[in-house]
Phi, psi and omega in degrees: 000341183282352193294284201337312207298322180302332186258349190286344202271344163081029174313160169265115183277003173260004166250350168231032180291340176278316204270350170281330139265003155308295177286349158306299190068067167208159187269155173296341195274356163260333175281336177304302191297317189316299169319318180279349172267002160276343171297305182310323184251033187113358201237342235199139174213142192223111167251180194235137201270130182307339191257301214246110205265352164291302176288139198242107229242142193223123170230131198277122183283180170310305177309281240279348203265285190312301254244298167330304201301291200274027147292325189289322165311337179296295204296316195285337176273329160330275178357304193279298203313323179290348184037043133256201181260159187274350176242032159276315181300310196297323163302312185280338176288347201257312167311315173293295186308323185289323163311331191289302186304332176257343142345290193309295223289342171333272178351310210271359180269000000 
């Protein structure tokens, strides 16, 4: 659901597609099919950009806005389902991030 939150903000996304799976923490080569199969199902419309047509520009239709919309519910159900406090929750989301990074930089020595 964070791909939706990420298209609703309306970026132009064929020119920021590396950093949105950078922040996704998904490779392109996993954001593409996704995005095309939210296209096949309505949520998405993919066009091709008139100056440069290698760029393919991706925006959330109505179905894909409602479906966002009803997305928003996720987080207060994480919440309940974990019975921790949220800046108990807020901490351990910052810890998985911290982890991660140093993961990447592990990885990139």
């Amino acid at each position: 659901m964070s791909l939706l939150c990420r298209l609703d903000q309306a970026m132009p996304l064929a020119e920021e597609l590396g950093s949105l799976g950078e922040k996704l923490f998904l490779e392109s080569s996993t954001l593409t099919p996704v995005l095309k199969r939210l296209e096949t199902l309505g949520h998405v419309k993919r066009t091709r950009d008139t100056a440069d047509e290698r760029q393919v520009r991706e925006r959330l239709t109505e179905r894909g806005r409602a479906l966002r919309k009803k997305a928003g519910e996720i987080p207060s159900c994480i919440l309940e389902a974990s019975n921790l406090e949220i800046d108990e929750l807020l901490r351990l989301q910052s810890e998985i991030v911290a982890l991660r990074s140093a993961l990447e930089r592990y990885h990139r020595e």
